[in-house]
VOGU-3710 file (C-alpha; in Angstrom, 3 decimals, decimal comma):
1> xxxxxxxxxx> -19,610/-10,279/9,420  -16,811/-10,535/6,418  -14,095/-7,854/5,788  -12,421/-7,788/3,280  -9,002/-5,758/3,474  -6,768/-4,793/0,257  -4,392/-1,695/0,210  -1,948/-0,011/-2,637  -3,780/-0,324/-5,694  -1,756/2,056/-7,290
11> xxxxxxxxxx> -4,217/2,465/-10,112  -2,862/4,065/-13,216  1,324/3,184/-12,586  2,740/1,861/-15,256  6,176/0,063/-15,580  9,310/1,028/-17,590  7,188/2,799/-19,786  3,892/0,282/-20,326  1,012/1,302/-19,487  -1,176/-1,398/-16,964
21> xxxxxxxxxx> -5,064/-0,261/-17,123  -5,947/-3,816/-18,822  -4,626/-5,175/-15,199  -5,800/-2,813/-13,300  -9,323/-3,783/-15,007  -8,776/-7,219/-14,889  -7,912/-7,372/-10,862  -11,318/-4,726/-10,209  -13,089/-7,200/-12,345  -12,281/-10,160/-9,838
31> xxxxxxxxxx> -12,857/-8,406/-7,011  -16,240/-7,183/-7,715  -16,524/-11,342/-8,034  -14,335/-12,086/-4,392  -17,155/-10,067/-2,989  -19,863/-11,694/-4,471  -18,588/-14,989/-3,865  -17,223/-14,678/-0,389  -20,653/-12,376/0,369  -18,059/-9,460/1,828
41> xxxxxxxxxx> -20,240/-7,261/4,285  -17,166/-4,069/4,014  -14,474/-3,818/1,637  -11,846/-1,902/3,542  -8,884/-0,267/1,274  -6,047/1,019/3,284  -4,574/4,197/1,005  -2,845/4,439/-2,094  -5,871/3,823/-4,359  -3,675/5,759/-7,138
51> xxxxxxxxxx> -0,710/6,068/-8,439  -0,147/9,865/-8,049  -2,502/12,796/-6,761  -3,346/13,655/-9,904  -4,689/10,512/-11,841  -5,560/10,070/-14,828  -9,314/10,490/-16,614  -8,922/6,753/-17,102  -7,743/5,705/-13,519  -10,809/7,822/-12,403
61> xxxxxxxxxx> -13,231/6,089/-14,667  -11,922/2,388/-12,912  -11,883/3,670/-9,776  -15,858/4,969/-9,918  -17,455/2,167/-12,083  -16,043/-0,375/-9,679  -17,709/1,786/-6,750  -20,769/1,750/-8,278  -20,693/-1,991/-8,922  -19,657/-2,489/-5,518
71> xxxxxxxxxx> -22,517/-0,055/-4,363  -24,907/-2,415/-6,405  -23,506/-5,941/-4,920  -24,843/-7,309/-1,549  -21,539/-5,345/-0,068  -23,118/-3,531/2,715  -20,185/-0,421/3,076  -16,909/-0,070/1,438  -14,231/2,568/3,832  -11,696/4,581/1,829
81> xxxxxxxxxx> -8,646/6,244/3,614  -6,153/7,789/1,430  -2,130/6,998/1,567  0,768/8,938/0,572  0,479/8,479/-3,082  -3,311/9,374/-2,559  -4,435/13,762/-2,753  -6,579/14,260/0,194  -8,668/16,515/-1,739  -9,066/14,909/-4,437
91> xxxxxxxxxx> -10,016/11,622/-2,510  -12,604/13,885/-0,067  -13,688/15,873/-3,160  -16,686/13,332/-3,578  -17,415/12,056/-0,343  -21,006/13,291/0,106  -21,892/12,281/-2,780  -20,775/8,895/-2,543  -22,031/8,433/1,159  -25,194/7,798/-0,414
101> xxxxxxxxxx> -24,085/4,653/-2,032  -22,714/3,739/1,358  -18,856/4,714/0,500  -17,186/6,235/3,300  -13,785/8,233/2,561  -11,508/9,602/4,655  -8,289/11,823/2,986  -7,395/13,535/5,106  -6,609/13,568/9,026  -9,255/15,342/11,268
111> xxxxxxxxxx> -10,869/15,152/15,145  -11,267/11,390/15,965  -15,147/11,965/15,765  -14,425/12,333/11,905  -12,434/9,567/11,369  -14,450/7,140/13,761  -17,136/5,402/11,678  -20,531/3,688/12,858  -21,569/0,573/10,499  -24,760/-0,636/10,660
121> xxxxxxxxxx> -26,335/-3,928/9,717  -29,113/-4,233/6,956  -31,411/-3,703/10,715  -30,263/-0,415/11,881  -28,492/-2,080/14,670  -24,679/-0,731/15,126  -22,072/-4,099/13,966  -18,404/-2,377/13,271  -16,787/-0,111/14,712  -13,847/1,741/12,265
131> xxxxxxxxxx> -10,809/3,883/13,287  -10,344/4,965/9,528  -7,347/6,979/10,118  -5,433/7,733/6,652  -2,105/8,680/6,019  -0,940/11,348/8,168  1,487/13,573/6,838  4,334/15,394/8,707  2,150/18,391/9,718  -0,361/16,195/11,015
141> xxxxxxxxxx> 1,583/15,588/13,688  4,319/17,794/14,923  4,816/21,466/14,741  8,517/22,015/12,892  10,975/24,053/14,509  14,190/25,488/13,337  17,768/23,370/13,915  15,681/20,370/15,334  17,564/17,514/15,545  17,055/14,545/13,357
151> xxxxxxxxxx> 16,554/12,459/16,802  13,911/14,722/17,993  11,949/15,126/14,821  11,589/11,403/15,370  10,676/11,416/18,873  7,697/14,269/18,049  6,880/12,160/15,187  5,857/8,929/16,682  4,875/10,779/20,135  2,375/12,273/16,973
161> xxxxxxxxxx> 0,477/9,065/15,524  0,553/7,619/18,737  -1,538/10,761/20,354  -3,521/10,523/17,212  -4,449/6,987/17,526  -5,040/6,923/20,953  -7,552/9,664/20,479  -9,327/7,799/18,223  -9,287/4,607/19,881  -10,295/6,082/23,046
171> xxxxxxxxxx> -13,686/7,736/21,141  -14,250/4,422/19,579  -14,281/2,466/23,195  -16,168/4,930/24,811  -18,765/4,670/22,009  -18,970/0,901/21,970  -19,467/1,660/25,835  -22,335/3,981/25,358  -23,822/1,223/22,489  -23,628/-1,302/24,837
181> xxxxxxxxxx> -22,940/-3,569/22,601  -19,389/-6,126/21,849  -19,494/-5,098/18,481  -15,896/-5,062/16,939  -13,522/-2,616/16,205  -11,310/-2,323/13,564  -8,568/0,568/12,739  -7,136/1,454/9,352  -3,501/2,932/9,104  -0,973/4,039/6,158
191> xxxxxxxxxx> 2,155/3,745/7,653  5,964/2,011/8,021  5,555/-0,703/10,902  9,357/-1,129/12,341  10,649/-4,576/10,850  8,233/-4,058/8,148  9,372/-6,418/4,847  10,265/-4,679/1,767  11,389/-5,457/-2,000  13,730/-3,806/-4,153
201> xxxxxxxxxx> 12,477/-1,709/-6,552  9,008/-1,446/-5,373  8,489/1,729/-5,508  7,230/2,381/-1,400  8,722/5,466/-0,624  9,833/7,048/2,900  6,976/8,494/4,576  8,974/10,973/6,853  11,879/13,286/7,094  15,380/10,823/7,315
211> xxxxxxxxxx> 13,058/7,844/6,913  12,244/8,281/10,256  9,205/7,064/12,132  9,056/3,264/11,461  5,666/2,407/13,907  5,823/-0,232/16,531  3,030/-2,335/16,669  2,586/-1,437/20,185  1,202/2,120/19,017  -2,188/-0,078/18,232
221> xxxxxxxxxx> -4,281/-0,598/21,356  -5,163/-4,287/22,487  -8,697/-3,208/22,148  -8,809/-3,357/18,813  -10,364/-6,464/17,182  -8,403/-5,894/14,005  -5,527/-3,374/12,137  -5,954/-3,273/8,561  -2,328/-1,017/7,265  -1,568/-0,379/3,924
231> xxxxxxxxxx> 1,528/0,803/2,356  4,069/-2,071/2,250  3,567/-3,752/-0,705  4,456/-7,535/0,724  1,731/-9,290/2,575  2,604/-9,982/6,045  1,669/-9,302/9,735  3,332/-6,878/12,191  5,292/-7,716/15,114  3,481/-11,119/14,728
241> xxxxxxxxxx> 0,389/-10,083/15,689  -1,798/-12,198/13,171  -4,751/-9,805/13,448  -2,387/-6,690/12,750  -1,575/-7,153/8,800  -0,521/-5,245/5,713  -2,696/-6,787/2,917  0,009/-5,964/0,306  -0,180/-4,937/-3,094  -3,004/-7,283/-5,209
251> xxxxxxxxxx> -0,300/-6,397/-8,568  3,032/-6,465/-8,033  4,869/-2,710/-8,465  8,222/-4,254/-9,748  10,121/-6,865/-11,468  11,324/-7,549/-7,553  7,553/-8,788/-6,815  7,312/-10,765/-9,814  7,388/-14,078/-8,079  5,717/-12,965/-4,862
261> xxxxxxxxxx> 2,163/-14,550/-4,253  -0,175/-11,462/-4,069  -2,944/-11,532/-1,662  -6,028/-9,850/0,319  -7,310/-10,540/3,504  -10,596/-12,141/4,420  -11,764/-10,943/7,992  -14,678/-12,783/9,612  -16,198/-11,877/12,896  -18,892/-14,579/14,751
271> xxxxxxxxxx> -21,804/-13,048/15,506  -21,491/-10,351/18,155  -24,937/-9,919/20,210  -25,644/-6,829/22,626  -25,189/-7,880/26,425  -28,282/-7,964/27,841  -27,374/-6,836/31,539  -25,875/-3,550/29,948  -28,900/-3,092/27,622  -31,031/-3,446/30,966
281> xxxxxxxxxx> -28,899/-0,777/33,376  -27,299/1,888/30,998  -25,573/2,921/34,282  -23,681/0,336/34,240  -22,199/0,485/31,323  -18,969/2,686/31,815  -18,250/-0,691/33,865  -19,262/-3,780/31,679  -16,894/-5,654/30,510  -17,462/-5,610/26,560
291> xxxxxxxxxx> -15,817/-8,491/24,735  -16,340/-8,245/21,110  -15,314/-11,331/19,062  -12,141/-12,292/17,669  -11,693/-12,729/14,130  -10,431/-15,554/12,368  -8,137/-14,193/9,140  -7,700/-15,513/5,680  -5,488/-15,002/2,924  -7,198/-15,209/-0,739
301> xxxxxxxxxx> -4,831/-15,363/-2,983  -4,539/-12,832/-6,549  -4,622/-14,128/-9,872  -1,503/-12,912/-11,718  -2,781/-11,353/-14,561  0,135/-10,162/-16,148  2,913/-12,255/-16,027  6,621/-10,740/-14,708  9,954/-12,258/-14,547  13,699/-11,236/-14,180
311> xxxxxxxxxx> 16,637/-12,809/-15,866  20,114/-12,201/-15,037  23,087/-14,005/-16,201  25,538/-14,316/-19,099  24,125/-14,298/-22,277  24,331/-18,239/-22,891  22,051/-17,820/-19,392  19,677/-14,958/-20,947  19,165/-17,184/-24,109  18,528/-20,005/-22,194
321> xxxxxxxxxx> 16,280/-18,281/-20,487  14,190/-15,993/-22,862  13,824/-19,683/-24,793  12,145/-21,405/-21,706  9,440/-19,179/-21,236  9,276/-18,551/-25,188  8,038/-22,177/-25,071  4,883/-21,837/-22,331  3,582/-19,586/-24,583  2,364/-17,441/-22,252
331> xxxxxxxxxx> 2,647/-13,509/-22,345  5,816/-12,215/-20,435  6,818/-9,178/-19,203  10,785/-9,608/-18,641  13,872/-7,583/-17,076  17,044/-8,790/-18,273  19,837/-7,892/-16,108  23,181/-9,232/-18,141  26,061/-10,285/-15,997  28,342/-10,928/-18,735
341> xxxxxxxxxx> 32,271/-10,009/-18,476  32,332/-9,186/-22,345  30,844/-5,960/-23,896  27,521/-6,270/-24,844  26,819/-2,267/-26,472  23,882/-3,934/-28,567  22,396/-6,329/-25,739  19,283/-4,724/-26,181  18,560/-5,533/-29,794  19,838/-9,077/-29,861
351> xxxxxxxxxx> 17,361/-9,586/-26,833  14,430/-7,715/-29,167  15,719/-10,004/-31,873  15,283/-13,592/-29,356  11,879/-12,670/-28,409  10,593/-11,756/-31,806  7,776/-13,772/-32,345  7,298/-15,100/-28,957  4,819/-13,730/-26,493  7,445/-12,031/-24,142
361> xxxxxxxxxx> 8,187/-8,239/-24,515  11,606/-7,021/-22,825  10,784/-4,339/-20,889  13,719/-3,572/-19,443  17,563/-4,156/-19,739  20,038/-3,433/-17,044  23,770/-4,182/-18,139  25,264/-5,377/-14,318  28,785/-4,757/-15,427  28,148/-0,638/-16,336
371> xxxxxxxxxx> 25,971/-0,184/-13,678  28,738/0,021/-11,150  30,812/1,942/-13,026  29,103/5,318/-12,881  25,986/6,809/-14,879  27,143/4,864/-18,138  24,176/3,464/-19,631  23,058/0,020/-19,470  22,471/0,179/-23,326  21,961/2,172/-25,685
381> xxxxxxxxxx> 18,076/2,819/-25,044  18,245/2,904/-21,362  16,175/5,980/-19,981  16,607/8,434/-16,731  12,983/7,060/-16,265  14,380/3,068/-15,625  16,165/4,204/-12,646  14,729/4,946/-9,344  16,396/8,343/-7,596  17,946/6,332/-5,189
391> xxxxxxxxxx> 19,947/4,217/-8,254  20,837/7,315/-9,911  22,318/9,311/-6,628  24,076/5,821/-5,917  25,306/6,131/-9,567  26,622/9,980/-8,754  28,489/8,783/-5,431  30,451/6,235/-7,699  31,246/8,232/-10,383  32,911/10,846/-8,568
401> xxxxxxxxxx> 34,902/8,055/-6,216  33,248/8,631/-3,086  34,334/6,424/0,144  32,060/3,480/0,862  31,767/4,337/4,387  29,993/8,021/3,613  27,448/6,520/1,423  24,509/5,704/4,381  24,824/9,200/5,727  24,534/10,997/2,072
411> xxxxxxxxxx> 21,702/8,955/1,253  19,944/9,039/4,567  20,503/12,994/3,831  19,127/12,351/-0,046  16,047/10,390/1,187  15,356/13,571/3,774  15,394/16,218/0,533  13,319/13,856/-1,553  10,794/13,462/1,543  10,832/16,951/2,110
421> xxxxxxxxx> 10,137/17,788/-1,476  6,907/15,103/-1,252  5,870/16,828/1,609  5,880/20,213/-0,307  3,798/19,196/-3,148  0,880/17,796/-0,702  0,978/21,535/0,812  0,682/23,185/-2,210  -2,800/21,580/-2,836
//
């Protein structure tokens, strides 16, 4: 059996302003062909199909005419858990309906019996096992009280997901027990595993109160054949597990990723047949020692299919530069971060005026030398939407000269509103 695992497609973000359906298309287009090709059995996403809980009528339309493509491949099931850019809802809003072309979603936490899923080959006979646990949100998993310490919020918070997976885990084993049968068993999760890789500027946000609640990969039980996470946008494994991996992001969210190699991950499982003592004495199989296969895992890589880079330098560096790339011809997306000394209050236009003609389009300019000094801006056309919240409250603590050494604790205490204030829009669904 193949699995295919992909997470964070983010459909419908755009960047600095440019809208990025054509690649969105583009990467759904391939892999409608990866699954063809590769003759994928499940196509597992792990959360953050979009962009924001309320897409758009465009993101929507990609998002169902690749399902129904998918549906009409030799793809057997596709499983669908939501992340934290994902609306539960909106996500479970269709579900029935699109259990009939054998799409399972899950947005929203629940009992372990409905988040544990029962795949079955083109026979009837049971072949995968899935944990599809999604995203779950603060009040998923601990009750708040008032004046709670930041150290115990954590403490209920991973005490939390790991009750909630073992719940589900321990359903899934004892149904493999009562199948009597090694088939596999694979869990889904949309979380921050502790020593987790990530890039500047690409856009992953805290999932808890105080960033807290960074998962070891001990909260996943040895039984599992296979952890398929989604929310970090680099591909790369957990705690070095090699069957415990975040598939990444197939596009990349930021300038940051723009020379990262963007993957998915092929899953195969050897043929897992039922145990013919258990199949003979049912009694005996609370006792059998099931021993589903192991997987061997493969990284295909993603096409690029719009081009990023960054530049950063003096301006005889930016020139140089803009000028190699002018000559492959190829179209560029580009931040320019100038590191001059000397004023540059125009740096946008004569960048405008170097790529005219050419195939590269300056998206964005960042002038190195203001941006420490306050919330000047890098030029002229710089907007509030370039910067991330964290770069702008960074901007406020050096404007109004305050110490070095209080800057983690205000922002730990600026990434616990912002949280908070995510958390308060998903409850108001």
């Amino acid at each position: 059996m193949r699995v295919l695992h992909t997470a964070d497609w983010h459909i419908g973000r755009s960047l600095y302003g440019r809208q990025r359906y054509e690649e969105f298309q583009a990467f759904l287009d391939w892999l409608v062909t990866v699954i063809g090709e590769y003759r994928i059995d499940l196509l597992l996403v792990a959360g953050d199909i979009f962009d924001t809980t309320a897409p758009s009528h465009r993101a929507q339309e990609l998002y169902y005419r690749f399902l129904c493509r998918v549906a009409a491949s030799s793809c057997r099931h596709v499983v669908i858990v939501a992340g934290n850019h994902d609306s539960p809802s909106f996500l479970n809003a269709p579900r029935e309906l699109l259990k009939a072309l054998s799409v399972h979603v899950v947005g929203r936490a629940g009992p372990p019996e409905e988040e544990l899923l029962v795949l079955e080959d083109p026979e009837g006979s049971p072949e995968l096992l899935v944990c599809a646990v999604p995203y779950l949100r603060d009040r998923d998993l601990r009750i708040a009280e008032a004046g709670e310490q930041v150290e115990e919020k954590e403490r209920k918070l991973l005490e939390g997901l790991r009750s909630h997976y073992d719940a589900v885990t321990e359903l899934a084993l004892e149904t493999r027990a009562s199948l009597g049968s090694a088939v596999p068993l694979i869990a889904t999760g949309h979380l921050f595993a502790a020593g987790g890789t990530t890039i500047d500027g690409d856009g992953v946000r805290d999932l808890y109160v105080g960033t807290l609640a960074q998962v070891p990969a001990g909260i996943f039980s040895s039984s599992l054949s296979y952890v398929a996470l989604g929310h970090l946008h680099v591909p790369q494994t957990v705690g070095g597990r090699e069957r415990c991996r975040y598939s990444g992001s197939p596009l990349p969210m930021g300038f940051g990723e723009a020379t990262q190699q963007k993957s998915l991950c092929l899953v195969t499982f050897p043929g897992a047949g039922e145990d013919p003592a258990t199949r003979e004495d049912p009694a005996t199989r609370e006792d059998q020692n099931l021993s589903p296969p192991v997987p061997s895992v493969e990284l295909i890589p993603v096409p690029v299919f719009q081009r990023l880079a960054r530049l950063q330098g003096d301006w005889p560096a930016l020139e140089e530069g803009i000028r190699t790339l002018a000559a492959e011809n190829q179209s560029v997306w580009l931040e320019v971060v100038y590191e001059g000394n000397s004023g540059a209050g125009d740096l946008r236009r004569r960048l405008e005026e170097l790529a005219e003609g050419t195939a590269l389009e300056v998206l964005r300019v960042k002038n190195a030398r203001l941006a420490v000094s306050g919330l000047e801006r890098a030029d002229d056309e710089e907007e509030p939407g370039d910067l991330d919240p964290q770069e702008v409250f960074l901007r406020c603590l050096a404007l109004h000269d305050v110490p070095r050494d209080r800057h983690s604790e205000l922002l730990r205490t600026y990434r616990e509103a912002l949280t908070s204030l995510h958390e308060a829009d998903h409850q108001a669904e």
